[in-house]
VOTORTOR-686630 format. One record per residue (C-alpha): residue in one letter; y, z, x. Coordinates in steps of 0.5 Angstrom, whole numbers. Layout:
% residues N
+----+-------+-------+-------+
: aa : north :    up :  east :
+----+-------+-------+-------+
:  a :     Y :     Z :     X :
...
+----+-------+-------+-------+
% end
This chain:
% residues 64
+----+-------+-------+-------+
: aa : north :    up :  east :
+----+-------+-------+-------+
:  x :     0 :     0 :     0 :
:  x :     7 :    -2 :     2 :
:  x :    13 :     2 :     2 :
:  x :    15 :    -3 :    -4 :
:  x :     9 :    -1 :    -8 :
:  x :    10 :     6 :    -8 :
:  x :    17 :     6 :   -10 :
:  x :    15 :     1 :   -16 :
:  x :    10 :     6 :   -18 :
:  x :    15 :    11 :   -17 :
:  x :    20 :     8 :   -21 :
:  x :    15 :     6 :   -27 :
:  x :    13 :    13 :   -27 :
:  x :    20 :    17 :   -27 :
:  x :    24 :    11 :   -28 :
:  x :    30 :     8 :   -23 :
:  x :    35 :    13 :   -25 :
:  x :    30 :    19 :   -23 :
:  x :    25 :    17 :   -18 :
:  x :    29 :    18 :   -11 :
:  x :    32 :    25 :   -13 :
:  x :    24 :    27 :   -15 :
:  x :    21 :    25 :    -8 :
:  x :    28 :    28 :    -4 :
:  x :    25 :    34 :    -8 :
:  x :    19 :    36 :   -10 :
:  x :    16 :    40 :    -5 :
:  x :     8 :    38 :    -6 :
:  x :     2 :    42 :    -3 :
:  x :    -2 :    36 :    -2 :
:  x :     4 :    34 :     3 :
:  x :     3 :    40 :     8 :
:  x :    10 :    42 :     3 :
:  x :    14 :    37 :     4 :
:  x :    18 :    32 :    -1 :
:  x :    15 :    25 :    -2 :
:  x :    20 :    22 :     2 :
:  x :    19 :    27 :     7 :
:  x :    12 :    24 :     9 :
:  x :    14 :    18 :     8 :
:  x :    20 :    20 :    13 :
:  x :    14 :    23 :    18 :
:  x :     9 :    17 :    17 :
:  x :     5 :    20 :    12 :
:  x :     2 :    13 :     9 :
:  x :     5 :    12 :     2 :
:  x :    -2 :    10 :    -1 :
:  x :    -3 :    18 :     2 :
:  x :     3 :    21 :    -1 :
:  x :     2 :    16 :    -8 :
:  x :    -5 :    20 :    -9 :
:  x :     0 :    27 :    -8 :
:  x :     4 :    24 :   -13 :
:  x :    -1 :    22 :   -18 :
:  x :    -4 :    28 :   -18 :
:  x :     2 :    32 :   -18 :
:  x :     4 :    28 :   -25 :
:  x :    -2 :    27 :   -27 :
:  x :    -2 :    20 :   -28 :
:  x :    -7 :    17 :   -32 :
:  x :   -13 :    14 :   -28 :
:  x :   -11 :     6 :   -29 :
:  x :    -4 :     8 :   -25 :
:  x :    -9 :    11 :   -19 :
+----+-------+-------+-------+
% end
């Protein structure tokens, strides 16, 4: 998965207007406590940090 991806998704999870501020932070456990953009930012691969997300929002399985 590509940056480009994991932002689409992000966006048709939370919506444009409120899906950055959500990965600046949400703290996750599944990320060693960081935000979403702080993984992305360690060089966490985002196919890793959506997994993270996806469970944290308990997305349906075809968004997996």
């Amino acid at each position: 998965m590509r940056h480009t991806e994991f932002w689409a998704r992000m966006e048709r999870a939370l919506g444009a207007a409120y899906c950055r501020t959500w990965a600046d932070q949400m703290v996750l456990a599944d990320l060693d406590r960081r935000t979403p953009q702080q993984a992305l930012d360690a060089g966490v691969p985002p196919k890793q940090v959506w997994a993270a997300v996806w469970r944290s929002l308990e997305l349906p399985d075809s968004e997996r």
